[in-house]
N, CA, C and O atoms as a GROMACS GRO file, in nm:
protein
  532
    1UNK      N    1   0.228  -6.846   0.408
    1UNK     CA    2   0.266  -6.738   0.494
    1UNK      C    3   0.240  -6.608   0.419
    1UNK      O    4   0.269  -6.597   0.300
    2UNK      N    5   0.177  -6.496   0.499
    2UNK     CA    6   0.129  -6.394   0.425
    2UNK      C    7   0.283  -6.298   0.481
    2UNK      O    8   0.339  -6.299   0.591
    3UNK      N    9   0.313  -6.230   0.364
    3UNK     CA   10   0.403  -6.096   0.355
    3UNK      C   11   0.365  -5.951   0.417
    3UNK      O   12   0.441  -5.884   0.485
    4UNK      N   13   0.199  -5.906   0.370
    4UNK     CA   14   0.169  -5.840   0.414
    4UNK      C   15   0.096  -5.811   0.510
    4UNK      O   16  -0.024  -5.835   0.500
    5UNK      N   17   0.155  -5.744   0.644
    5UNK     CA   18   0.127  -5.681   0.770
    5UNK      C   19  -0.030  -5.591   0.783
    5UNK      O   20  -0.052  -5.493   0.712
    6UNK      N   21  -0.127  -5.641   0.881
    6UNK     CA   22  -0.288  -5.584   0.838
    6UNK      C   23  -0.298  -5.555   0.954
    6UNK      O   24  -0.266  -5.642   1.034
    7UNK      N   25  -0.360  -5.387   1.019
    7UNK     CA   26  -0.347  -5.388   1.109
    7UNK      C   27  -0.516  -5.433   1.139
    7UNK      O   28  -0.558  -5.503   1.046
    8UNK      N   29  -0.616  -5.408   1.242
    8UNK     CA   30  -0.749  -5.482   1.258
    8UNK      C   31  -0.835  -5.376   1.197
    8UNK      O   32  -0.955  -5.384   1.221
    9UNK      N   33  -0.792  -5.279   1.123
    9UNK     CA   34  -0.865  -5.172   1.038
    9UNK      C   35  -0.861  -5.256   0.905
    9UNK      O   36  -0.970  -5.248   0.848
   10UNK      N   37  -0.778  -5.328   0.841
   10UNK     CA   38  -0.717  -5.390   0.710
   10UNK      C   39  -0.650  -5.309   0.623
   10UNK      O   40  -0.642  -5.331   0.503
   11UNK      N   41  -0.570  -5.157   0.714
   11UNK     CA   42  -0.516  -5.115   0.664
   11UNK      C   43  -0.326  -5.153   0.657
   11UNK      O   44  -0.264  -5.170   0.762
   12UNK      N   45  -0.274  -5.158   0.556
   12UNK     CA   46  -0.117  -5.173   0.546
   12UNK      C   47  -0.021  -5.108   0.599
   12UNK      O   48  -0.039  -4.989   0.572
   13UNK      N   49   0.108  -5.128   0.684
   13UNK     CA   50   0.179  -5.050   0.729
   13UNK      C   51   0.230  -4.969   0.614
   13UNK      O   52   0.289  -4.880   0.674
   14UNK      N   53   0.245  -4.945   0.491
   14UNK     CA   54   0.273  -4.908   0.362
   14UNK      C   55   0.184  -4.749   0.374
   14UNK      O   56   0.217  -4.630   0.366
   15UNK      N   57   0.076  -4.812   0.396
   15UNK     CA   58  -0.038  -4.696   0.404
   15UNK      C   59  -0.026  -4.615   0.522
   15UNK      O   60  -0.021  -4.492   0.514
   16UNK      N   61  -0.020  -4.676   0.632
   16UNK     CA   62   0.007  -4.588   0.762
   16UNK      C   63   0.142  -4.522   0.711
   16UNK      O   64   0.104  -4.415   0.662
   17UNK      N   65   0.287  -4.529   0.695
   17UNK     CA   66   0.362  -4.470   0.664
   17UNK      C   67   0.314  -4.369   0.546
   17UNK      O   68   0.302  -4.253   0.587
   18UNK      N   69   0.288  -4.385   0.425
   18UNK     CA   70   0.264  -4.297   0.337
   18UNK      C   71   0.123  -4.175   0.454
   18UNK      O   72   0.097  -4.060   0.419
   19UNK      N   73   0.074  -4.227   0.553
   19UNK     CA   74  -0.038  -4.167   0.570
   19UNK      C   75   0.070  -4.006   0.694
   19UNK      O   76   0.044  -3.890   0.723
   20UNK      N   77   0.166  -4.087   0.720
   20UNK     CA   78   0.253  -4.033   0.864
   20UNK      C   79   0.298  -3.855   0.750
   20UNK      O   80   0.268  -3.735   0.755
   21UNK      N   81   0.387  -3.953   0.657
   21UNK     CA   82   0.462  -3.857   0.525
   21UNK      C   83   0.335  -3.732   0.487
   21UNK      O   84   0.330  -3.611   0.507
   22UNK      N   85   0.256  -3.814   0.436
   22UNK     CA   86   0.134  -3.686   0.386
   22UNK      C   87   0.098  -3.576   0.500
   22UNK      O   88   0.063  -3.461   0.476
   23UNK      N   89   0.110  -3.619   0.597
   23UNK     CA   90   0.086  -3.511   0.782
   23UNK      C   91   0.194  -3.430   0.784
   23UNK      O   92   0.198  -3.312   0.817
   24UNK      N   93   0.339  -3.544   0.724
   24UNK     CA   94   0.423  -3.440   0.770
   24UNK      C   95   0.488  -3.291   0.673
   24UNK      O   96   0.550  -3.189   0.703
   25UNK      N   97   0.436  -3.348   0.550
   25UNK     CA   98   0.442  -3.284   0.452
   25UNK      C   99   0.334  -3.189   0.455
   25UNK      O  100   0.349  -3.082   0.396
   26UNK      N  101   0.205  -3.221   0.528
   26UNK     CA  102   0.063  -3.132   0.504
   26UNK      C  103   0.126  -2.992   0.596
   26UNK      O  104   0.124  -2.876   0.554
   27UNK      N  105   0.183  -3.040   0.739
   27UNK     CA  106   0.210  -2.945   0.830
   27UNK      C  107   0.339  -2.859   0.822
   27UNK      O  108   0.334  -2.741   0.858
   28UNK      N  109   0.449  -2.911   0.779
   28UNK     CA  110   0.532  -2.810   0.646
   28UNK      C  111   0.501  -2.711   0.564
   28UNK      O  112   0.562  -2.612   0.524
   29UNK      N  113   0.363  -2.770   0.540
   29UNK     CA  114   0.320  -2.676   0.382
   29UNK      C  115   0.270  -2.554   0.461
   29UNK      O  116   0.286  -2.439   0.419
   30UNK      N  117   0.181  -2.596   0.631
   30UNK     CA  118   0.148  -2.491   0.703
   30UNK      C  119   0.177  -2.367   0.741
   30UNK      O  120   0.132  -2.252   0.743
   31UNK      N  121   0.320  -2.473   0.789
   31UNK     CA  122   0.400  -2.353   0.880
   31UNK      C  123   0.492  -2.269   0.781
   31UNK      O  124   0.570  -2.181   0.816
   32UNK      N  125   0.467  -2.310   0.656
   32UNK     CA  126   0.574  -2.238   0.529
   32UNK      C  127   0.464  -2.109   0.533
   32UNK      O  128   0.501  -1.997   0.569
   33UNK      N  129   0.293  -2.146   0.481
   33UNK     CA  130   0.216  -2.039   0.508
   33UNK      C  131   0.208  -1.975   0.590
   33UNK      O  132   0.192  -1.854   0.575
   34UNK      N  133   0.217  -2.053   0.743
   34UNK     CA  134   0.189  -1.942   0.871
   34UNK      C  135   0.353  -1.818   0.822
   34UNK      O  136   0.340  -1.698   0.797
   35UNK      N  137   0.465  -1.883   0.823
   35UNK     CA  138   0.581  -1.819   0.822
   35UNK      C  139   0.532  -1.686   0.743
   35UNK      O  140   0.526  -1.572   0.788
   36UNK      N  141   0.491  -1.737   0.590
   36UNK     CA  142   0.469  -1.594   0.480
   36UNK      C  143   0.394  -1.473   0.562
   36UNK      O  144   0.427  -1.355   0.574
   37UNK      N  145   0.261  -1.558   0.621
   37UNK     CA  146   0.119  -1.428   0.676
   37UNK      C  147   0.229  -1.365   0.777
   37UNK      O  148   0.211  -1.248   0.813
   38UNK      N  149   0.328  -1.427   0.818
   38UNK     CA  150   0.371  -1.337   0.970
   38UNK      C  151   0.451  -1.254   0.883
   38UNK      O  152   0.417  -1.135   0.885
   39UNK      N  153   0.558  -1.283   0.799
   39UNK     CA  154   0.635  -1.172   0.699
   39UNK      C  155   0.562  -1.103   0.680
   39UNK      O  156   0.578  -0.991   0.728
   40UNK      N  157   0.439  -1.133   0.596
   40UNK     CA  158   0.388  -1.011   0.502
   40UNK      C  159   0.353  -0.905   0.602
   40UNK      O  160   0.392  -0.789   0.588
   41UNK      N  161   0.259  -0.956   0.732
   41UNK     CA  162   0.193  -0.853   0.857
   41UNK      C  163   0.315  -0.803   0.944
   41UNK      O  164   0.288  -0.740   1.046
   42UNK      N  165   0.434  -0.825   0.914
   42UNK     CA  166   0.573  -0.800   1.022
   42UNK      C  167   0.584  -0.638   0.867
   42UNK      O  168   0.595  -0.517   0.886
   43UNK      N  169   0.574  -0.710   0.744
   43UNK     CA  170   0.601  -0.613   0.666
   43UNK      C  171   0.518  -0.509   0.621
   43UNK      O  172   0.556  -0.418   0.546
   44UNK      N  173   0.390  -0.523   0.672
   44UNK     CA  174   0.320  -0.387   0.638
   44UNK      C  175   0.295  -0.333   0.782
   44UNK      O  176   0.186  -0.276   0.776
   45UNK      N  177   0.337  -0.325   0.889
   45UNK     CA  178   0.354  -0.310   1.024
   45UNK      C  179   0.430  -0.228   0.998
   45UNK      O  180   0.387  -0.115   1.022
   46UNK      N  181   0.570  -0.236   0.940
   46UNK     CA  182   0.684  -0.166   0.955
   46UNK      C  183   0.690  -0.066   0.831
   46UNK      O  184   0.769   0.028   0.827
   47UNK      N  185   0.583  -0.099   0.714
   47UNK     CA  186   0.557  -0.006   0.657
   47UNK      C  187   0.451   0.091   0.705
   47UNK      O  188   0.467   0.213   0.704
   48UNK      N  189   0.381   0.051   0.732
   48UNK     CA  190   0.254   0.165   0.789
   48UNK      C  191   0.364   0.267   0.920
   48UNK      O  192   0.341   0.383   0.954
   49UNK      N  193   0.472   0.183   0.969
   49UNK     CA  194   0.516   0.284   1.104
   49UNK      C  195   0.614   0.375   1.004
   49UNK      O  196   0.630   0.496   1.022
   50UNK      N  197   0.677   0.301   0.900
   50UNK     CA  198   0.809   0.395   0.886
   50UNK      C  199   0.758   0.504   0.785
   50UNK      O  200   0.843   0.584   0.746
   51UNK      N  201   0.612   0.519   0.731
   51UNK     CA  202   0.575   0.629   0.604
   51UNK      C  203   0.548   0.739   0.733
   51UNK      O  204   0.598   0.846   0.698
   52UNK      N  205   0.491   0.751   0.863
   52UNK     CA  206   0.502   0.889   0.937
   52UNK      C  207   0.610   0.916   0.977
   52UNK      O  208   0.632   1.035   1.002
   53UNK      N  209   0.735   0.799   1.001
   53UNK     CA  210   0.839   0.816   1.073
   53UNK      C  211   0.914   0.912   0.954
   53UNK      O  212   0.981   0.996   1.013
   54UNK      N  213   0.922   0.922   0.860
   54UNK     CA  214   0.957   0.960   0.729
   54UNK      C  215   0.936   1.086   0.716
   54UNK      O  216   1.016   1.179   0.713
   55UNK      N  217   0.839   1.084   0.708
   55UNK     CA  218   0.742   1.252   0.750
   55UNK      C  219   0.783   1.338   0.828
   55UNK      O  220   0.786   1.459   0.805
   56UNK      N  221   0.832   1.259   0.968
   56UNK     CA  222   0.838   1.331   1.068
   56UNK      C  223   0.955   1.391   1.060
   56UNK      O  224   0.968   1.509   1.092
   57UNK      N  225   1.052   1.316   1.015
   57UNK     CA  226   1.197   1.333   1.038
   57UNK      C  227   1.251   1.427   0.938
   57UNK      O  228   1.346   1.504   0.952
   58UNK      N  229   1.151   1.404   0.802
   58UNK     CA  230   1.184   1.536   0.699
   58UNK      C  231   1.144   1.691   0.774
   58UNK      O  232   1.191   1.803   0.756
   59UNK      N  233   1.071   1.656   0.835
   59UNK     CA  234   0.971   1.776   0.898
   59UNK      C  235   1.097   1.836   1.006
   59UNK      O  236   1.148   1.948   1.010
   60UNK      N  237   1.120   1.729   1.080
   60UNK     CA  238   1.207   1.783   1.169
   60UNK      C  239   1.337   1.802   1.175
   60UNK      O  240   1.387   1.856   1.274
   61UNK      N  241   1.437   1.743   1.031
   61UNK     CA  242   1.528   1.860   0.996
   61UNK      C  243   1.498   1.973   0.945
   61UNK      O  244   1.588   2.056   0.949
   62UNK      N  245   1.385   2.010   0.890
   62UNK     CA  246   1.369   2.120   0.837
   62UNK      C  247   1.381   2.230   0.957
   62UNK      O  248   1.452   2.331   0.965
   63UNK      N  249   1.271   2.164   1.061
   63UNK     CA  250   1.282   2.246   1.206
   63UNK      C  251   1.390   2.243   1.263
   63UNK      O  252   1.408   2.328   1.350
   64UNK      N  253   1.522   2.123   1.228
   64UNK     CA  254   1.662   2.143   1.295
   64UNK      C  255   1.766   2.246   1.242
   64UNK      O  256   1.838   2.323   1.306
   65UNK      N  257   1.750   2.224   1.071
   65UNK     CA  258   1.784   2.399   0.999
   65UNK      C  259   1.763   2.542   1.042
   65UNK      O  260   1.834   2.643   1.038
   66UNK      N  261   1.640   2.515   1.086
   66UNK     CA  262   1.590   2.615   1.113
   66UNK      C  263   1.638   2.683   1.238
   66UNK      O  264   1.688   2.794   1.257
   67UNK      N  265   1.599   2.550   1.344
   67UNK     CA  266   1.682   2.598   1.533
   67UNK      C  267   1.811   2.650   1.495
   67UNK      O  268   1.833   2.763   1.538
   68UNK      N  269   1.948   2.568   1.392
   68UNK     CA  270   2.057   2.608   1.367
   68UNK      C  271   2.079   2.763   1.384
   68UNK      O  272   2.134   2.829   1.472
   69UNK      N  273   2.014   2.797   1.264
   69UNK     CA  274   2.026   2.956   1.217
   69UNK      C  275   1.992   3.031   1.334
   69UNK      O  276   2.072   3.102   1.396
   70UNK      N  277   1.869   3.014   1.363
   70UNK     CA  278   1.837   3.103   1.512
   70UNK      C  279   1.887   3.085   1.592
   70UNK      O  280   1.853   3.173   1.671
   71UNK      N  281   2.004   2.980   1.668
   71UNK     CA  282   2.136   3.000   1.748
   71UNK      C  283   2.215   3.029   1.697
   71UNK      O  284   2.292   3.077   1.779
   72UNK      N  285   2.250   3.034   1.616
   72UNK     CA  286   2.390   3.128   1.539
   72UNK      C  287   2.375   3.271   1.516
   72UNK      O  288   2.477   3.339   1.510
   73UNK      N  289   2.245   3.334   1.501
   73UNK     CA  290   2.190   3.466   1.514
   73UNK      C  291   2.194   3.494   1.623
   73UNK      O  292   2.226   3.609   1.653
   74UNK      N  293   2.163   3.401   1.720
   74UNK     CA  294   2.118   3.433   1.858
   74UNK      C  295   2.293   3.477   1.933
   74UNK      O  296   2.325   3.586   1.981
   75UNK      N  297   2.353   3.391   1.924
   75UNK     CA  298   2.488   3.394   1.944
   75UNK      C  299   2.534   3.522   1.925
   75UNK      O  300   2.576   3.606   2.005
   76UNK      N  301   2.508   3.525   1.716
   76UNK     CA  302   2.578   3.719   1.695
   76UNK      C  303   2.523   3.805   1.786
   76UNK      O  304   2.592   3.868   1.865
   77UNK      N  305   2.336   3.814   1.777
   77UNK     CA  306   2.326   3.873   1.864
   77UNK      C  307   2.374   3.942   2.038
   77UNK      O  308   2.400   4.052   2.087
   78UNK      N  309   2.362   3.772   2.092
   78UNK     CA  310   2.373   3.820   2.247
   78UNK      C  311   2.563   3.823   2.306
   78UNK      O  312   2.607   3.901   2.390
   79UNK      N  313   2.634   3.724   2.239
   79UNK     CA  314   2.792   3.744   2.238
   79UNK      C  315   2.861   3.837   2.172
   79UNK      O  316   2.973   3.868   2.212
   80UNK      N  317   2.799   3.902   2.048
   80UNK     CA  318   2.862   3.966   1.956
   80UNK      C  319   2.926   3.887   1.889
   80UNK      O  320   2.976   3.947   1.794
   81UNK      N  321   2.946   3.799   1.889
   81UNK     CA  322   3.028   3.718   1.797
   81UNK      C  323   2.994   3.760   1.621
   81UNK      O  324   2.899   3.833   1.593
   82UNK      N  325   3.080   3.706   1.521
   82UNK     CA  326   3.090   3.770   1.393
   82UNK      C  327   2.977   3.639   1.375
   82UNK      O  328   2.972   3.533   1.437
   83UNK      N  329   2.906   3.681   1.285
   83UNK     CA  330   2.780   3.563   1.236
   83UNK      C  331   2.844   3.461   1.190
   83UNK      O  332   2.764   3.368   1.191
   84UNK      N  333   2.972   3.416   1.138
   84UNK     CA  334   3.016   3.307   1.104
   84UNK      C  335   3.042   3.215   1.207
   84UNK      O  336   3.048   3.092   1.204
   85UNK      N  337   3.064   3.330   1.338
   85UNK     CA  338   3.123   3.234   1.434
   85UNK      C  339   2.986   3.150   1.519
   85UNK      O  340   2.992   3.042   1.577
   86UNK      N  341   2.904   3.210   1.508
   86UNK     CA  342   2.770   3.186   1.587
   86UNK      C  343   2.704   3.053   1.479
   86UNK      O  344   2.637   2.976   1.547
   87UNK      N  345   2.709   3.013   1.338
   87UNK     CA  346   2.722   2.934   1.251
   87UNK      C  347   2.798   2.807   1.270
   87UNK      O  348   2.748   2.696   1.258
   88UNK      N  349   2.970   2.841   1.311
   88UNK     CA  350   3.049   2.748   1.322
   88UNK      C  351   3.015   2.699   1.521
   88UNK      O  352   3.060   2.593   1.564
   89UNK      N  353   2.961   2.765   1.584
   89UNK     CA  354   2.908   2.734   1.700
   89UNK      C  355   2.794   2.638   1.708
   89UNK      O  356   2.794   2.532   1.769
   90UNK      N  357   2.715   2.679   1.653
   90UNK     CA  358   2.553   2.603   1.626
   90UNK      C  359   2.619   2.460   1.550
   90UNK      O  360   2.627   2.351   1.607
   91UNK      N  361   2.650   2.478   1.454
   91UNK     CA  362   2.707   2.365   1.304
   91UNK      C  363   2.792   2.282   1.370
   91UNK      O  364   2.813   2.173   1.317
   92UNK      N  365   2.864   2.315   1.507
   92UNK     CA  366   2.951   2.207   1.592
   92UNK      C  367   2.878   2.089   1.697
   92UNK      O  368   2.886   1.968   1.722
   93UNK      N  369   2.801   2.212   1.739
   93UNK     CA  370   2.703   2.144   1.852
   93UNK      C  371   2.601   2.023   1.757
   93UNK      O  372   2.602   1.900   1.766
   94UNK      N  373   2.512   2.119   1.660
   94UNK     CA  374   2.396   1.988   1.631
   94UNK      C  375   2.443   1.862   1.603
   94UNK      O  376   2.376   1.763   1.632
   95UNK      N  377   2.571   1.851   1.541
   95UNK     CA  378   2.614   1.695   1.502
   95UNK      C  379   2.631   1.607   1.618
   95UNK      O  380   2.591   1.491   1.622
   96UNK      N  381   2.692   1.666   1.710
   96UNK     CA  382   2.712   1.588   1.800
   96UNK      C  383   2.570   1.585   1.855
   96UNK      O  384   2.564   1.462   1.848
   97UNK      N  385   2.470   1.612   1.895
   97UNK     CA  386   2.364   1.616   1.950
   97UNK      C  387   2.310   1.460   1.844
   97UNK      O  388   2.295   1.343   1.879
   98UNK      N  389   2.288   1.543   1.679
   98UNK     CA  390   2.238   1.398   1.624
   98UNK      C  391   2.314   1.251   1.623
   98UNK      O  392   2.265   1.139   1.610
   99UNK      N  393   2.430   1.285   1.639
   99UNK     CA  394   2.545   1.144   1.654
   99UNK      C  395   2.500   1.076   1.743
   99UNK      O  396   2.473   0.957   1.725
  100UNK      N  397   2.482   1.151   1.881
  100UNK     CA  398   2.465   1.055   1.964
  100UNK      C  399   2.281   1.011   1.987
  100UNK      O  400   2.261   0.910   2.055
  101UNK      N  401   2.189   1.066   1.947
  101UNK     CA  402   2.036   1.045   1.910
  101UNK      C  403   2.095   0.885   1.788
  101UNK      O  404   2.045   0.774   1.806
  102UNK      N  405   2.186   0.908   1.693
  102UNK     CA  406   2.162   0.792   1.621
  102UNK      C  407   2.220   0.737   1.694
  102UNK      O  408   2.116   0.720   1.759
  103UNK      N  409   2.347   0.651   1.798
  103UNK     CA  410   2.402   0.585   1.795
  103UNK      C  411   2.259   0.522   1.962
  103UNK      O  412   2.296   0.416   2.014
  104UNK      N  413   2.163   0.564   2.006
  104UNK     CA  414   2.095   0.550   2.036
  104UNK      C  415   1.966   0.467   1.990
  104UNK      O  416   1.920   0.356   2.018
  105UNK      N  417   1.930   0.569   1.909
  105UNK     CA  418   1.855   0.459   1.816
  105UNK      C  419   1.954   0.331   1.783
  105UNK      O  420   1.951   0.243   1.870
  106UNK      N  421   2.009   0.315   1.713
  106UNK     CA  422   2.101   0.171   1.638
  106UNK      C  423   2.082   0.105   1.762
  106UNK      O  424   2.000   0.014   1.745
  107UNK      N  425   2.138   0.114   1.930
  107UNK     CA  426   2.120   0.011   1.988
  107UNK      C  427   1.957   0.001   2.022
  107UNK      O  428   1.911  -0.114   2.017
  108UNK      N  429   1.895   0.072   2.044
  108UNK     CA  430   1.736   0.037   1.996
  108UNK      C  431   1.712  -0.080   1.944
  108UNK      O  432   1.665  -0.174   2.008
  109UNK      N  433   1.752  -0.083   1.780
  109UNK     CA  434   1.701  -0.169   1.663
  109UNK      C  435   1.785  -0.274   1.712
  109UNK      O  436   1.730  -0.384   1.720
  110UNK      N  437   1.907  -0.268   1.747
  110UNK     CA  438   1.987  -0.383   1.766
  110UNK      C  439   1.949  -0.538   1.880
  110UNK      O  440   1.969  -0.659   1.879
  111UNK      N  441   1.878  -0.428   1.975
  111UNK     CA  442   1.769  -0.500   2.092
  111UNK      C  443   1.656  -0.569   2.058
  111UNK      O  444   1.581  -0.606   2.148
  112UNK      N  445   1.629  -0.595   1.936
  112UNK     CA  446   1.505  -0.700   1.910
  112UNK      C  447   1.549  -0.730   1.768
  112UNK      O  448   1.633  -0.665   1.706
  113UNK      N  449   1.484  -0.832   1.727
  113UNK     CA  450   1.477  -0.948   1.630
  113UNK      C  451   1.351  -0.931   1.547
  113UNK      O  452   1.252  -0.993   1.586
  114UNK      N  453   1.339  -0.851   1.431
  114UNK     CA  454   1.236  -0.840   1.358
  114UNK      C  455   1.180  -0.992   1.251
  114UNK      O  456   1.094  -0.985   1.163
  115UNK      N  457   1.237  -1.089   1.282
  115UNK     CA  458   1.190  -1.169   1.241
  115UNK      C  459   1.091  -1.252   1.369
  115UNK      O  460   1.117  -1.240   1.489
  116UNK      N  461   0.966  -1.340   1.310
  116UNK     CA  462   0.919  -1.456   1.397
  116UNK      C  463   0.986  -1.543   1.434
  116UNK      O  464   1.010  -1.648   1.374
  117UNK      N  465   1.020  -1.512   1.529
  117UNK     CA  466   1.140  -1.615   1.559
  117UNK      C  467   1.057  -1.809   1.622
  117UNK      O  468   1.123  -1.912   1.609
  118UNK      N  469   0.887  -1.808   1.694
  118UNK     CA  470   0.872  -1.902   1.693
  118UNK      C  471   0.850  -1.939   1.574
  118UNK      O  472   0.870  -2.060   1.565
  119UNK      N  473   0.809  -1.880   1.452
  119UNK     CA  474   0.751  -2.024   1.328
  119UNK      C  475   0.882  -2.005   1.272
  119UNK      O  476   0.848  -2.022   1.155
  120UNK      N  477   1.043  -1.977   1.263
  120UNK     CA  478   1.114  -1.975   1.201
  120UNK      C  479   1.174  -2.137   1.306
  120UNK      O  480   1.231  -2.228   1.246
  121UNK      N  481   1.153  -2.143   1.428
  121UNK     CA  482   1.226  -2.237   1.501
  121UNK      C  483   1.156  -2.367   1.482
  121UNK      O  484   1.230  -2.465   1.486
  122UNK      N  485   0.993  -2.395   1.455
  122UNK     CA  486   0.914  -2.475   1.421
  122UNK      C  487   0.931  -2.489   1.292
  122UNK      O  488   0.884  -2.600   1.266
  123UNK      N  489   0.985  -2.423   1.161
  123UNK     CA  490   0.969  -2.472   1.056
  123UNK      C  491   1.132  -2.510   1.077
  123UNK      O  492   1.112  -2.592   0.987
  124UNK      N  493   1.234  -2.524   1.102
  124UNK     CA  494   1.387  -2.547   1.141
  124UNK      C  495   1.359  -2.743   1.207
  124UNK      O  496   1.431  -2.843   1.207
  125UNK      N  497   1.260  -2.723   1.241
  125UNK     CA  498   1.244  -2.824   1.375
  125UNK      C  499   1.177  -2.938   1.251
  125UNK      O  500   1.194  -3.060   1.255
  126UNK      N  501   1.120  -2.884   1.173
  126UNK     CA  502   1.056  -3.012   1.066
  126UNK      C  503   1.125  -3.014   0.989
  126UNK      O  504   1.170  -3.124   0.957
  127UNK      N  505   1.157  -2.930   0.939
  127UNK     CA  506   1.264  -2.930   0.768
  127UNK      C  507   1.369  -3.058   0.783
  127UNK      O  508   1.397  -3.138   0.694
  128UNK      N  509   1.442  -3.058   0.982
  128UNK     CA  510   1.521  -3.075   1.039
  128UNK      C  511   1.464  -3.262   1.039
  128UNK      O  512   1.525  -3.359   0.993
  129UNK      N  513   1.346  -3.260   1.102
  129UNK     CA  514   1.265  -3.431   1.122
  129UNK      C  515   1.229  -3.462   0.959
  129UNK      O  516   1.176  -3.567   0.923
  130UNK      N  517   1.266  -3.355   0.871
  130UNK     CA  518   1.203  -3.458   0.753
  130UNK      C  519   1.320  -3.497   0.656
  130UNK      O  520   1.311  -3.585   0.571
  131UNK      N  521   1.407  -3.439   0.675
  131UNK     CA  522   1.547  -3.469   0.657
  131UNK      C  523   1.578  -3.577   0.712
  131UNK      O  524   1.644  -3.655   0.644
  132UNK      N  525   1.552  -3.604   0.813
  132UNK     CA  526   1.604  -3.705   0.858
  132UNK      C  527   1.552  -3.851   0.839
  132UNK      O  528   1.622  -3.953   0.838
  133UNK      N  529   1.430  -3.845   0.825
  133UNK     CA  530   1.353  -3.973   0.779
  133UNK      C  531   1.361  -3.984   0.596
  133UNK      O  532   1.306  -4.077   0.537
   0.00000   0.00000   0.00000
């Protein structure tokens, strides 16, 4: 009586299993790579957007300093108000103006998922089948 199982190739179930393992291990090794290329291109995406966003925003407090003063002048000017008060007028208003611009943005960012979320659920889904065998 023979022990070992031949399928009509004369290959061993030994071999078909080790052959299943090497696939499942080959396509692991894949989706570990696909995962990195999508990080790295998710991460120079968000670098190439945030070096003008950077720019812009230095640029445009400078121009928000700037609007400040010229309503607080504008104020002494056209109310008479004492220039401190046209200062403490302007200096009340812009915060609240930017408070609520950020709390805007935040739910922005909060509305999407900067990760790949399909190769994070496909590599979850094998890690998950190779664990288990």
């Amino acid at each position: 009586m023979t022990t070992k199982v031949e399928n009509e190739n004369g290959l061993g179930v030994a071999s078909l299993v080790n052959g299943i393992v090497q696939d499942a291990q080959d396509l692991i090794h894949q989706q570990l790579t696909l995962f990195q290329v999508e990080i790295k291109n998710d991460l120079r995406r968000t670098r190439d957007a945030t070096i003008p966003l950077i720019i812009g925003a230095v640029v445009g407090m400078i121009a928000f300093i700037l609007l400040g003063a010229m309503v607080a002048h504008l104020l002494h000017e056209v109310f008479h108000l004492p220039l401190w008060g046209g200062f403490a007028i302007a200096g009340g208003a812009f915060p609240l103006v930017g408070g609520a611009l950020v709390f805007w943005g935040k739910s922005k960012f909060d509305s999407f998922n900067p990760l790949p979320e399909k190769a994070v659920e496909g590599l979850k889904e094998n890690i998950q089948w190779k664990t288990k065998n």
